[in-house]
DRENDO-1510 file (C-alpha; in Angstrom, 1 decimal, always signed):
<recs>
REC; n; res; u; v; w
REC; 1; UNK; +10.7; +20.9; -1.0 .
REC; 2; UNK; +8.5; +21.7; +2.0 .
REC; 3; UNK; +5.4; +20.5; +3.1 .
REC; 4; UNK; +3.8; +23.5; +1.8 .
REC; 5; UNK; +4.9; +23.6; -1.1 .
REC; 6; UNK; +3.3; +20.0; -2.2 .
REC; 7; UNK; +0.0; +19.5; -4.0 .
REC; 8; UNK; -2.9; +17.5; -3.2 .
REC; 9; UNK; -1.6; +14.7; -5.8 .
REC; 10; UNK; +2.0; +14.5; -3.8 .
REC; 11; UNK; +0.6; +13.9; -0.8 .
REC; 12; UNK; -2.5; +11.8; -1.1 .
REC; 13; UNK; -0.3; +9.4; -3.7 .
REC; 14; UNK; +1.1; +6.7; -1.5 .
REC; 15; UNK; -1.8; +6.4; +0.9 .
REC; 16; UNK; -4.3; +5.9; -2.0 .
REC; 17; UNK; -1.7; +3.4; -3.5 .
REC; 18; UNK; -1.8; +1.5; -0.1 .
REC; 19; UNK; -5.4; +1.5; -0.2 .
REC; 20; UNK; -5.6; +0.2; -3.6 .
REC; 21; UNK; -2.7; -2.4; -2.8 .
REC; 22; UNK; -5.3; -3.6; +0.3 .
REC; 23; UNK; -8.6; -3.4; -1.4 .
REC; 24; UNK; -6.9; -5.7; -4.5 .
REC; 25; UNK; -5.3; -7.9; -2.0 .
REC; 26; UNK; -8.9; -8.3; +0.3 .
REC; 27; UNK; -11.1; -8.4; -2.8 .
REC; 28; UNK; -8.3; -11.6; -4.6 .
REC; 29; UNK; -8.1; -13.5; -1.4 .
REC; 30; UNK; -12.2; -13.3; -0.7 .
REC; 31; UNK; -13.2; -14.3; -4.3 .
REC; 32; UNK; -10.4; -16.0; -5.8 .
REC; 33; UNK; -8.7; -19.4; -4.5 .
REC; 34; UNK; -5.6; -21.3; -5.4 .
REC; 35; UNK; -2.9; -19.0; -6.8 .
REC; 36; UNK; -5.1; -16.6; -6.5 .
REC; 37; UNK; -4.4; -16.3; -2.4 .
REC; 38; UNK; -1.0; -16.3; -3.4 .
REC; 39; UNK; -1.3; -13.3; -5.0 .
REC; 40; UNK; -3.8; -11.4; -2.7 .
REC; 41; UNK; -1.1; -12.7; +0.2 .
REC; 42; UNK; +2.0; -10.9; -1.7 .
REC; 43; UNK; -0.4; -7.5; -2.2 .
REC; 44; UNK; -1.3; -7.1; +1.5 .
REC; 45; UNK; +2.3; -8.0; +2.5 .
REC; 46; UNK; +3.5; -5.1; +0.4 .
REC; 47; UNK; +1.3; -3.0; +2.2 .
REC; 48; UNK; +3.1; -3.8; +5.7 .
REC; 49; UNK; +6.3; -3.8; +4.1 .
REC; 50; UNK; +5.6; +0.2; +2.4 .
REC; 51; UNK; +4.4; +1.1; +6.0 .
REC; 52; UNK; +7.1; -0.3; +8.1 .
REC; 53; UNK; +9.5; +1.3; +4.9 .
REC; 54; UNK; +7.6; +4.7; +5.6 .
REC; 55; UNK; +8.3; +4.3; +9.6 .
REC; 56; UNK; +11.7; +3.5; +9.3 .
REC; 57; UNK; +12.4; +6.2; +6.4 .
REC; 58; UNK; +10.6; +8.9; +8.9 .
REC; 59; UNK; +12.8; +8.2; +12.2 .
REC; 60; UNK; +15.9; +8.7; +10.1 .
</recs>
């Protein structure tokens, strides 16, 4: 499939999950403490971890 050929849904999907993923992640470790920071720590490490996916995924 090319690039053209992709709707507005397949390519805005990821980033707006990684946005969600941060906001969630922010939003837990600001208001919540305890396990709570756990949590908000996992979601904004998943964020580095799909980027750093997306870079290596690219270069290939």
């Amino acid at each position: 499939m090319s690039r053209l050929d992709q709707s507005l849904w397949a390519i805005f999907r990821a980033p707006l999950l990684v946005a969600v993923l941060s906001l969630a992640g922010l939003l837990l470790a600001l208001f919540i403490d305890g396990p709570g920071d756990v949590v908000a720590s996992a979601l904004l490490a998943s964020v580095i971890v799909a980027t750093a996916w997306a870079l290596a995924r690219r270069r290939c």
